[in-house]
GUTI-36310 format. One record per residue (C-alpha): residue number from 1; residue in three letters; x, z, y. Coordinates in pm, 1 decimal, m for minus. Example, Ala and Ser with C-alpha at 12.3 -4.5 7.8 and 13.67 -1.06 7.14 Angstrom:
BEGIN
[r 1,ALA,[1230.0,780.0,m450.0]] [r 2,SER,[1367.0,714.0,m106.0]] 
***
This chain:
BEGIN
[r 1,UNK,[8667.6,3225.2,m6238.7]] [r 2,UNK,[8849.7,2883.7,m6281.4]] [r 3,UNK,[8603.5,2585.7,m6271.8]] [r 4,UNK,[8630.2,2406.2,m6638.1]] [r 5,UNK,[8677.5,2064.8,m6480.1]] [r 6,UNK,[8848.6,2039.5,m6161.5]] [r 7,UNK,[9005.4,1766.1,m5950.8]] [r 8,UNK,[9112.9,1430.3,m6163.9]] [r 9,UNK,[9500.8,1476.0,m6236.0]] [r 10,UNK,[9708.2,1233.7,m6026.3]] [r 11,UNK,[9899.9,1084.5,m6276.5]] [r 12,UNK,[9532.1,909.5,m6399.6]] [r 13,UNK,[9478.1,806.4,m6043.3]] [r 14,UNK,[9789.8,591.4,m6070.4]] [r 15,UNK,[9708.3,443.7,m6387.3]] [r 16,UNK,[9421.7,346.2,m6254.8]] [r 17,UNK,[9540.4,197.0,m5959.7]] [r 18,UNK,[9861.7,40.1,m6089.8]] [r 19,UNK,[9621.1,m133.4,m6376.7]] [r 20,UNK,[9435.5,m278.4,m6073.8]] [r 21,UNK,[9744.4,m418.7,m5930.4]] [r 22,UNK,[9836.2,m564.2,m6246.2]] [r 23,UNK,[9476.8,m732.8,m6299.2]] [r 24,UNK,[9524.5,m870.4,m5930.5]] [r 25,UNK,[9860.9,m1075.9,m5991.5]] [r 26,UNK,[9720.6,m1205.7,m6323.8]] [r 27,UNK,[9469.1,m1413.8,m6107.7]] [r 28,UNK,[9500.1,m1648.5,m5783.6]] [r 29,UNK,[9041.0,m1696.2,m5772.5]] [r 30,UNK,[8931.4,m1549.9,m5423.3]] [r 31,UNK,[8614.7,m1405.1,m5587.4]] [r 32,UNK,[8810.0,m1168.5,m5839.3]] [r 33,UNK,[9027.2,m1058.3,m5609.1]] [r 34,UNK,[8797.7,m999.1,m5353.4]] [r 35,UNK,[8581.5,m755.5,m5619.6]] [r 36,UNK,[8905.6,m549.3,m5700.2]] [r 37,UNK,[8954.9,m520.7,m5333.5]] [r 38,UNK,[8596.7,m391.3,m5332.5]] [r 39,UNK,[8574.5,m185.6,m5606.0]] [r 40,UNK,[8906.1,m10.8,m5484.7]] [r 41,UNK,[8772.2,14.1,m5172.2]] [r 42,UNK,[8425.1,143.0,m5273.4]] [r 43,UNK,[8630.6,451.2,m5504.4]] [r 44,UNK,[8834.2,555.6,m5191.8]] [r 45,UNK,[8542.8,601.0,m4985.4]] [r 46,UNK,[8327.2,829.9,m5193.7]] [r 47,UNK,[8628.4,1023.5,m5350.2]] [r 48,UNK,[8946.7,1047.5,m5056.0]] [r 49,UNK,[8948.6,1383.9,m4887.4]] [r 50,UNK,[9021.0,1456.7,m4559.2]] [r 51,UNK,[9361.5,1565.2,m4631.8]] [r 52,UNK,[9670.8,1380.2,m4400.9]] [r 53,UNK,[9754.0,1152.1,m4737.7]] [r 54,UNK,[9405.5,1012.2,m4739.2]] [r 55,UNK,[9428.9,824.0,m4445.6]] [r 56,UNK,[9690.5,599.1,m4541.5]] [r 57,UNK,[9450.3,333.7,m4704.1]] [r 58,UNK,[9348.8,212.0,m4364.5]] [r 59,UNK,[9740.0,168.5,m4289.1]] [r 60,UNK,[9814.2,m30.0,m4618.1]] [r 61,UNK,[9485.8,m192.3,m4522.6]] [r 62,UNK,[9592.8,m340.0,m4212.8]] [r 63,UNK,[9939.9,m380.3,m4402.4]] [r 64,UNK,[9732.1,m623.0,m4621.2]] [r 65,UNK,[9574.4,m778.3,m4406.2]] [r 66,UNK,[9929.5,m887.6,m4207.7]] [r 67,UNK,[10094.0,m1012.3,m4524.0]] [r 68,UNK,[9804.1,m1276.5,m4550.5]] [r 69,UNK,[9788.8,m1408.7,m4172.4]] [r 70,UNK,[10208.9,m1440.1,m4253.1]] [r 71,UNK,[10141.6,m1641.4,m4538.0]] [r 72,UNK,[9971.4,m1871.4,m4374.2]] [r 73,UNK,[10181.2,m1852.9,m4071.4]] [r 74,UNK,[10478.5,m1980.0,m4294.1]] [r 75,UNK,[10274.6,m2271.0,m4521.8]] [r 76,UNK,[10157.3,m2417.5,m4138.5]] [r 77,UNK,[10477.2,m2408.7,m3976.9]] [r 78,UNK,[10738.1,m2403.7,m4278.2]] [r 79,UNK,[10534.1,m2635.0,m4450.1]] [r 80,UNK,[10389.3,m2629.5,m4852.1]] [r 81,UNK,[10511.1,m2814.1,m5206.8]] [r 82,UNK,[10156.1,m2837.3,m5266.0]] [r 83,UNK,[10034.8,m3244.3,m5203.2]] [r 84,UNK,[9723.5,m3254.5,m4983.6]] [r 85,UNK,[9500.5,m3545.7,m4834.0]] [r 86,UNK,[9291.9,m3343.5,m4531.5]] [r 87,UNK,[9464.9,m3354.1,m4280.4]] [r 88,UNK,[9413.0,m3049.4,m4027.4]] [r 89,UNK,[9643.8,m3119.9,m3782.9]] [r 90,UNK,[9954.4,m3270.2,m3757.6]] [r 91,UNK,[10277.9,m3045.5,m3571.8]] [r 92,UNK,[10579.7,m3137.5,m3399.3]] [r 93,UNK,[10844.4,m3196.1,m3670.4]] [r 94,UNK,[11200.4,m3044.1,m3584.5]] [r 95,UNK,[11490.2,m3258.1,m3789.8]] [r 96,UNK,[11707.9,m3075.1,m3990.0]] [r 97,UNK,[12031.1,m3145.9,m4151.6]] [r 98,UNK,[12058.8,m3281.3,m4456.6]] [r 99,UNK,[12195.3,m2945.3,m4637.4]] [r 100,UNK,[11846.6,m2824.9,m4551.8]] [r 101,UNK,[11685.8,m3089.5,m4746.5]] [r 102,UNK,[11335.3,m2953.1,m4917.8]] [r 103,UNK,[11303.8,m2762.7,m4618.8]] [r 104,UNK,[11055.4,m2854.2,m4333.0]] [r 105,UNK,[10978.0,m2725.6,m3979.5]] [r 106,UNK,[10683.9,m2907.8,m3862.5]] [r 107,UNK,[10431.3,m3193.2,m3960.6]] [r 108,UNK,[10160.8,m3205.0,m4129.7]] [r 109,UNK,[9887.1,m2971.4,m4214.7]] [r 110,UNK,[9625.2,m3016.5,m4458.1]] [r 111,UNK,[9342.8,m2794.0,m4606.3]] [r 112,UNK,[9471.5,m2792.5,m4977.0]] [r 113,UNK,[9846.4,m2621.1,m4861.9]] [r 114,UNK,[9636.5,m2392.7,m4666.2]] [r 115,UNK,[9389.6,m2243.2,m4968.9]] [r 116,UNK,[9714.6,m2236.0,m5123.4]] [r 117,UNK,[9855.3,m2018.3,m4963.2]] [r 118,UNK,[9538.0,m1803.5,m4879.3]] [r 119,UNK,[9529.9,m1761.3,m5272.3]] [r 120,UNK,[9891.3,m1710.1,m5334.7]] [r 121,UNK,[9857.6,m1405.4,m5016.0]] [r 122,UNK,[9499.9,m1300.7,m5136.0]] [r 123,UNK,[9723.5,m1214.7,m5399.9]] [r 124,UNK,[9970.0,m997.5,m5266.2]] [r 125,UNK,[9707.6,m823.5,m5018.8]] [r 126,UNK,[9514.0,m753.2,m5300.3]] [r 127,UNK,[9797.2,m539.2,m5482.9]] [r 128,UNK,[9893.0,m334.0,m5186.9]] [r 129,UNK,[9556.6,m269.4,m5147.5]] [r 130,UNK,[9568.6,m83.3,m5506.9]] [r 131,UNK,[9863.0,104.1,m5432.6]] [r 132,UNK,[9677.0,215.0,m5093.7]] [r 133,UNK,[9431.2,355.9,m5315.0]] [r 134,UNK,[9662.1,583.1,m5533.7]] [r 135,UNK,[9804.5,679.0,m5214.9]] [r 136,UNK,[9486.4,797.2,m5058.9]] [r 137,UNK,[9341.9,974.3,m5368.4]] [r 138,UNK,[9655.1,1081.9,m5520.4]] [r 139,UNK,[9772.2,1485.8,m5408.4]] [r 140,UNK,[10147.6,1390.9,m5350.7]] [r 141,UNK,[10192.4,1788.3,m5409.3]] [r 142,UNK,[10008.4,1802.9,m5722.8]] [r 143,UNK,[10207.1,1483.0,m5874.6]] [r 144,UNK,[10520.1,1657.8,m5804.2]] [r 145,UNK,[10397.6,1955.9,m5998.6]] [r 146,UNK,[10348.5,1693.6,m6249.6]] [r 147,UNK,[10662.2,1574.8,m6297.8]] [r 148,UNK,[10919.1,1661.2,m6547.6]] [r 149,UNK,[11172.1,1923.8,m6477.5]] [r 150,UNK,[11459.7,1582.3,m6458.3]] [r 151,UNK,[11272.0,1420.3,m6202.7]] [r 152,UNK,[11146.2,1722.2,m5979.4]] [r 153,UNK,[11455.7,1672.7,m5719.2]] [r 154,UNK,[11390.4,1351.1,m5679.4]] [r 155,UNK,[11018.5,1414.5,m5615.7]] [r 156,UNK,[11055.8,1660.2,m5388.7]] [r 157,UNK,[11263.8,1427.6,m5192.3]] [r 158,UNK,[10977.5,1137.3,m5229.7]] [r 159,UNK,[10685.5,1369.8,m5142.8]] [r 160,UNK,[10875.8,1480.9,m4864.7]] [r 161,UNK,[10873.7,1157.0,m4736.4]] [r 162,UNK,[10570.8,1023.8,m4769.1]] [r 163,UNK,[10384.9,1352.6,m4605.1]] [r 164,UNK,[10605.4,1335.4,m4310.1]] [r 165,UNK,[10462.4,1015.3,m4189.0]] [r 166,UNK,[10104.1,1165.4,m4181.5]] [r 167,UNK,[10207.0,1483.8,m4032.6]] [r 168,UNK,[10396.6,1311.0,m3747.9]] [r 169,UNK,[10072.4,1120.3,m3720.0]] [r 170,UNK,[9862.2,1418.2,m3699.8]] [r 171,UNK,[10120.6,1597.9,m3481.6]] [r 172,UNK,[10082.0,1278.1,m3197.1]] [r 173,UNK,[9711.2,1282.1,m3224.1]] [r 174,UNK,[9666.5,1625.9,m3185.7]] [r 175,UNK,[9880.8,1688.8,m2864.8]] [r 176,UNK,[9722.5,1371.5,m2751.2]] [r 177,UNK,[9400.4,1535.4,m2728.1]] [r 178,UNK,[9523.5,1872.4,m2562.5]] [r 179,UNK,[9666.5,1649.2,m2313.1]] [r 180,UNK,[9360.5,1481.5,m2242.3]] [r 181,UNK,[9149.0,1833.3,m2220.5]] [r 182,UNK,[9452.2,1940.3,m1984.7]] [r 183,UNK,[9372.8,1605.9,m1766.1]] [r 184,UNK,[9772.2,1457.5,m1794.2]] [r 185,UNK,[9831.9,1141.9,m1881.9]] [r 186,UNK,[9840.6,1043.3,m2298.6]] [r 187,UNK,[9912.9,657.1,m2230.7]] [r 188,UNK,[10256.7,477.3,m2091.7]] [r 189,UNK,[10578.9,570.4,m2146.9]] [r 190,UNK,[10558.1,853.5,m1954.6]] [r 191,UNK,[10295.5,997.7,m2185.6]] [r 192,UNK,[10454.2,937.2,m2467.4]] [r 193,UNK,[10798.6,1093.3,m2393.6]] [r 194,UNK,[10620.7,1415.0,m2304.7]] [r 195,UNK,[10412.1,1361.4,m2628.5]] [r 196,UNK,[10758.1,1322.7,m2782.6]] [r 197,UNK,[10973.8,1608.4,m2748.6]] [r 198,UNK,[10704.3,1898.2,m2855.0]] [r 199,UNK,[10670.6,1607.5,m3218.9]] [r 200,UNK,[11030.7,1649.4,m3286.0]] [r 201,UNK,[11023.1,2016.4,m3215.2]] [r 202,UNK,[10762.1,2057.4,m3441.2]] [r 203,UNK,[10919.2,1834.4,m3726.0]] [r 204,UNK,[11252.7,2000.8,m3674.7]] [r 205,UNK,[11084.7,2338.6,m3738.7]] [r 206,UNK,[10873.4,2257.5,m4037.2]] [r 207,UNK,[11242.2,2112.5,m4214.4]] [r 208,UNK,[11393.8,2439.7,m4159.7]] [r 209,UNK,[11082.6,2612.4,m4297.4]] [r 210,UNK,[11097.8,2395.7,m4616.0]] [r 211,UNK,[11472.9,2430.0,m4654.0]] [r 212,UNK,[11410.2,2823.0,m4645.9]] [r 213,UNK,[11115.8,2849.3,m4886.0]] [r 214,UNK,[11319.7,2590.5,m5080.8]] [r 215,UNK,[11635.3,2806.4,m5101.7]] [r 216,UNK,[11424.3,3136.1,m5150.1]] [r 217,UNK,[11266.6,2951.9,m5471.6]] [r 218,UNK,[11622.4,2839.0,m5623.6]] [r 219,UNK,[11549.9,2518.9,m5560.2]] [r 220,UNK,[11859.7,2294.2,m5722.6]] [r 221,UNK,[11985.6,2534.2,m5941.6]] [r 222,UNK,[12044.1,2436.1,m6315.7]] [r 223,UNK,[12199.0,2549.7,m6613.7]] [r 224,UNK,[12502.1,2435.7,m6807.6]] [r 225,UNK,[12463.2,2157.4,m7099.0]] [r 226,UNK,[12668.4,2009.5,m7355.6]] [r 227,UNK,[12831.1,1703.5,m7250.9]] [r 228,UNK,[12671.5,1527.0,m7590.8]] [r 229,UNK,[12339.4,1645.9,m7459.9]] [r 230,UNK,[12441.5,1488.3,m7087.5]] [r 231,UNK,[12562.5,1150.1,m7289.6]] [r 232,UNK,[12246.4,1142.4,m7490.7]] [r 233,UNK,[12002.0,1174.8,m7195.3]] [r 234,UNK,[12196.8,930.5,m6970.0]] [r 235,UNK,[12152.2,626.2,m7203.3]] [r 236,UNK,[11864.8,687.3,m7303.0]] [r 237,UNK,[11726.2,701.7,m6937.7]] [r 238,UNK,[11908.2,411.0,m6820.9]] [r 239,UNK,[11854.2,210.2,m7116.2]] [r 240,UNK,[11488.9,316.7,m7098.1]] [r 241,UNK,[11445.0,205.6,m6716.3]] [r 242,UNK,[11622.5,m111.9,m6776.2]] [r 243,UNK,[11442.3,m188.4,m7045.4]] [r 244,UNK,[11099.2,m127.1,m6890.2]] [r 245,UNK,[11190.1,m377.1,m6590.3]] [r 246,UNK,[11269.8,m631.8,m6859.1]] [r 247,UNK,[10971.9,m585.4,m7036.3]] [r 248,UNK,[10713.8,m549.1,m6694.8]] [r 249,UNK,[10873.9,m882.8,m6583.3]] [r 250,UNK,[10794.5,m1026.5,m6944.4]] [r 251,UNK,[10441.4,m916.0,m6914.1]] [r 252,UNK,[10403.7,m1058.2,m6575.3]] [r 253,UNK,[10570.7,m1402.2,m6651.9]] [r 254,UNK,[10420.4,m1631.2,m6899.2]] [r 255,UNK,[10693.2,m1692.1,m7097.0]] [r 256,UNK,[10757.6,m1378.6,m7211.1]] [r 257,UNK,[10430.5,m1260.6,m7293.2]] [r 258,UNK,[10561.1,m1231.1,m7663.0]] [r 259,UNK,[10827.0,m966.6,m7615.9]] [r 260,UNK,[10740.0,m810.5,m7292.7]] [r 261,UNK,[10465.3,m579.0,m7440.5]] [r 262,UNK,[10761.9,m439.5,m7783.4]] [r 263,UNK,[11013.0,m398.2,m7555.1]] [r 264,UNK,[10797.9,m213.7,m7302.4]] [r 265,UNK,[10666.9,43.1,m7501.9]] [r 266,UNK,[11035.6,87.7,m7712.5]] [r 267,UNK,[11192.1,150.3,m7324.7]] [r 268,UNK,[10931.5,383.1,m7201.2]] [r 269,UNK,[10980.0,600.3,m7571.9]] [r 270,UNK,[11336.3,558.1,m7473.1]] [r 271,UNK,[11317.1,689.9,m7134.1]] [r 272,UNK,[11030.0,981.7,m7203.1]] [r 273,UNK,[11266.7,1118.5,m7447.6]] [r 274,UNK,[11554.5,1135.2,m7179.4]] [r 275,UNK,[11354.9,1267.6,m6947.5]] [r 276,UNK,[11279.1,1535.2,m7160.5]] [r 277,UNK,[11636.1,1644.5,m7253.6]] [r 278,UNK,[11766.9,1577.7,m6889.5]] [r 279,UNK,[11461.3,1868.6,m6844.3]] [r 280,UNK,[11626.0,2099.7,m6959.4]] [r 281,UNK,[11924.5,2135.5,m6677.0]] [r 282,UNK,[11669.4,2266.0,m6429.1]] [r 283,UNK,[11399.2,2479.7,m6610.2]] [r 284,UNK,[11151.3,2560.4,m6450.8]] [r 285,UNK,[10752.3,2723.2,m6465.1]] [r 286,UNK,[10431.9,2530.0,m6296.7]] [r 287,UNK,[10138.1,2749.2,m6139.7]] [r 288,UNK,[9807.3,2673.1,m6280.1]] [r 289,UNK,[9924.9,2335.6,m6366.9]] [r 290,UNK,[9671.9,2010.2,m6364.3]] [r 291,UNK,[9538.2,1953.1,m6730.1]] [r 292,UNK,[9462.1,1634.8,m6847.5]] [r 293,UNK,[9083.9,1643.8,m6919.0]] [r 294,UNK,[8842.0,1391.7,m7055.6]] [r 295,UNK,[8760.0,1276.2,m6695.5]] [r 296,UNK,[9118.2,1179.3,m6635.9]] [r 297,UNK,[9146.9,1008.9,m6969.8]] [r 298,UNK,[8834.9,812.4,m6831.1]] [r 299,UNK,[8980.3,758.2,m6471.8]] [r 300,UNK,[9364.3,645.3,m6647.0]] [r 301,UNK,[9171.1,404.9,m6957.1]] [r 302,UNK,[8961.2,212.8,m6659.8]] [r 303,UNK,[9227.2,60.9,m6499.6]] [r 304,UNK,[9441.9,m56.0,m6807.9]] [r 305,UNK,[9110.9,m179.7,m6960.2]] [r 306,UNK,[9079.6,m411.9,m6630.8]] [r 307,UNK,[9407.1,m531.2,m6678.9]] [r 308,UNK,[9414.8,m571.0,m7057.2]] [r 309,UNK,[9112.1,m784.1,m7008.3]] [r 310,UNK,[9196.7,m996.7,m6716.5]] [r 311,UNK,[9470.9,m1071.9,m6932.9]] [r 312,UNK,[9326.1,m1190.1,m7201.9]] [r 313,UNK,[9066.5,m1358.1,m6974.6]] [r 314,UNK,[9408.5,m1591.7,m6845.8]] [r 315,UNK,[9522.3,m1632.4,m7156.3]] [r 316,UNK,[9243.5,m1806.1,m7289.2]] [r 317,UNK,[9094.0,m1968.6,m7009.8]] [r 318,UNK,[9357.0,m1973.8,m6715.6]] [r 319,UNK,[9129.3,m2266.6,m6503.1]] [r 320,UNK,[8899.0,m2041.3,m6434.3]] [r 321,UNK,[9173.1,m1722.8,m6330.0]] [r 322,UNK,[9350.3,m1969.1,m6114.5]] [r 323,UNK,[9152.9,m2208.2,m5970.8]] [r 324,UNK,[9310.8,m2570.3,m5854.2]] [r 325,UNK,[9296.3,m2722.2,m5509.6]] [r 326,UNK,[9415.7,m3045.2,m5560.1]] [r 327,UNK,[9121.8,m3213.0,m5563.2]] [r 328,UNK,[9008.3,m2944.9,m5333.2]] [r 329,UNK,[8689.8,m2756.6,m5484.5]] [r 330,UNK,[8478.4,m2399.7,m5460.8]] [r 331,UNK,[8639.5,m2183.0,m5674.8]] [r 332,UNK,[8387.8,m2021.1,m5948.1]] [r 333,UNK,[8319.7,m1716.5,m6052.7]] [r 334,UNK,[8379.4,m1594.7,m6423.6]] [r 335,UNK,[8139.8,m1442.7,m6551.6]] [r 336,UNK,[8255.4,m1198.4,m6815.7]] [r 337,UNK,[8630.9,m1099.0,m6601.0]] [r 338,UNK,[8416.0,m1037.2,m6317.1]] [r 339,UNK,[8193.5,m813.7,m6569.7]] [r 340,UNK,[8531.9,m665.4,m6706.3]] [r 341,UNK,[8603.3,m628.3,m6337.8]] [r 342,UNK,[8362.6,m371.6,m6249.3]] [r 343,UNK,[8516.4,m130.1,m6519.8]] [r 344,UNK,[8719.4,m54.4,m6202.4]] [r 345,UNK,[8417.3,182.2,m6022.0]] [r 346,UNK,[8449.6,359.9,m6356.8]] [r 347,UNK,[8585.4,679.2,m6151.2]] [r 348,UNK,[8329.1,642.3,m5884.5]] [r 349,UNK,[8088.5,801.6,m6124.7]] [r 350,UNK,[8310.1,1016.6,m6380.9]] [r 351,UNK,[8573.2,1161.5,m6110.8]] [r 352,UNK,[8445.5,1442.4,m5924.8]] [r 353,UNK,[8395.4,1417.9,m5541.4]] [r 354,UNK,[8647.2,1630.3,m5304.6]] [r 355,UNK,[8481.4,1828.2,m5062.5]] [r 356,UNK,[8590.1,1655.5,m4718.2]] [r 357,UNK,[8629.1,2014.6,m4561.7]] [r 358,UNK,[8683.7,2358.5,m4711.4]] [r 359,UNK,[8403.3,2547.1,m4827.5]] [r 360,UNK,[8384.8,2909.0,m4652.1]] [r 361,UNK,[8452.2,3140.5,m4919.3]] [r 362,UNK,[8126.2,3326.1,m5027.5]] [r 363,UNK,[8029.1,3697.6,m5019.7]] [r 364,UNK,[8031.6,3874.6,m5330.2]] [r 365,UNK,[7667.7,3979.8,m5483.8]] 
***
């Protein structure tokens, strides 16, 4: 008998995370950012399974973690526009030609460039970090179910290749350890070219198993449209795509705050309805397809409620979402977008928790 409320639908995973991410570049405060950062974090670790996919958090992680140490890499050595009067140290300053002028290699280093830059990377970390979490919770498989029938070619191709990464992964580690139990050698280059060959071979077989099962399913087949029909769907998918990177770049500047949101929504009606008539060149049937339950609509309405509020929150007081460092202070904590905030651990308690290994199946009374 089918459970009435299984696993939260992917889609509302990336809702979720993707109205993280845009909560996280509407501020530059350390203490916001460093509660989305925890309440993703906290929502991976009760609710990721133990499938190859789920490990990639600790990857973007680390990712996350490198884009900040280069940020401040480049405001020490490359300098920063930002005027400071601490002094931290003072580098070697290379002359440059006078083409380059603006540009500096060298000198000095104060405290103010350097919180700076650890907001303007905090930043950045802080949104990889959200689209880590999709990735770990998200069932690439089950998203490509998802998908409508004009997109499912190119979504085999893109869950293709984000599961070979983690395969390969799993494919190293686990010859790795027979090696060990065999007592040869897993480290050095001699390790690893023995480690290599039996990798490839395995890769190599599992893309001629999923060409085959691909083939045997009619996999690219489609059926024959009117060239109206084809006209139709083309503009209004690329006028739908182009007009929902115009209006995401309104919404994220402040200038164009007035007709980001309109020409947003117009584009992605635009686009949904070519999707749907480019659909119907490959038709095709789902098995037991994902429904969109209550929980989902939950999971999905956290995330944009985080980043509808931390928007308003910087539109009506942006001191507090961005805090100055010239003079250089503590940054504070706001009260009610940190409240707003912790809408994020929403699916922590609504989303059902994965089992992190199969269940045995049970005898029959």
């Amino acid at each position: 008998m089918r459970k009435p409320y299984g696993p939260v639908h992917p889609g509302a995973w990336w809702l979720w995370s993707l109205g993280l991410g845009t909560a996280a570049t509407r501020t530059t405060n350390p203490l916001l950012l460093a509660l989305l950062i925890a309440a993703a974090g906290y929502v991976v670790a009760t609710h990721r399974t133990a499938a190859p996919w789920a490990r990639s958090y600790a990857a973007f992680a680390k990712l996350a973690l490198a884009v900040l140490v280069i940020r401040l890499v480049f405001a020490v050595v490359l300098g920063s526009p930002v005027p400071g009067t601490h002094v931290i140290a003072t580098l070697p300053e290379v002359p440059l030609p006078h083409w380059a002028q603006g540009i500096r290699l060298g000198g000095r280093v104060t405290a103010e460039a350097l919180v700076f830059a650890l907001y303007d990377g905090l930043k950045l970390a802080t949104l990889l970090i959200c689209v880590g979490a999709a990735n770990a919770l998200a069932n690439p498989a089950r998203l490509l179910k998802s998908l409508p029938g004009a997109l499912h070619e190119t979504g085999v191709a893109v869950v293709v290749a984000l599961t070979f990464a983690p395969n390969l992964i799993a494919d190293v580690q686990r010859l790795r350890a027979a090696r060990r139990l065999r007592g040869r050698p897993d480290h050095g280059i001699r390790g690893l070219l023995q480690v290599g060959l039996p990798v490839l071979e395995g890769a190599l077989e599992r893309s001629v198993a999923l060409a085959a099962s691909m083939d045997a399913r009619g996999y690219g087949r489609s059926v024959e449209v009117s060239a109206s029909v084809r006209r139709t769907t083309a503009a209004l998918t690329l006028g739908g795509l182009l007009g929902v990177c115009v209006g995401t770049y309104g919404l994220l500047t402040a200038d164009g705050g007035t007709y980001g949101l309109p020409v947003l929504l117009v584009s992605v009606a635009a686009a949904l309805a070519g999707l749907r008539l480019g659909g119907r060149r490959s038709p095709r049937t789902r098995y037991r397809p994902d429904s969109w339950n209550a929980r989902a609509w939950l999971v999905a309405a956290s995330g944009v409620a985080v980043a509808a509020l931390l928007a308003l929150a910087g539109a009506r007081d942006p001191a507090a979402l961005h805090p100055g460092v010239v003079p250089l202070t503590a940054p504070g904590l706001p009260l009610w977008p940190a409240a707003a905030e912790l809408l994020a651990l929403v699916p922590a308690f609504v989303a059902p928790k994965a089992p992190k290994t199969p269940e045995a199946p049970k005898e029959p009374s």
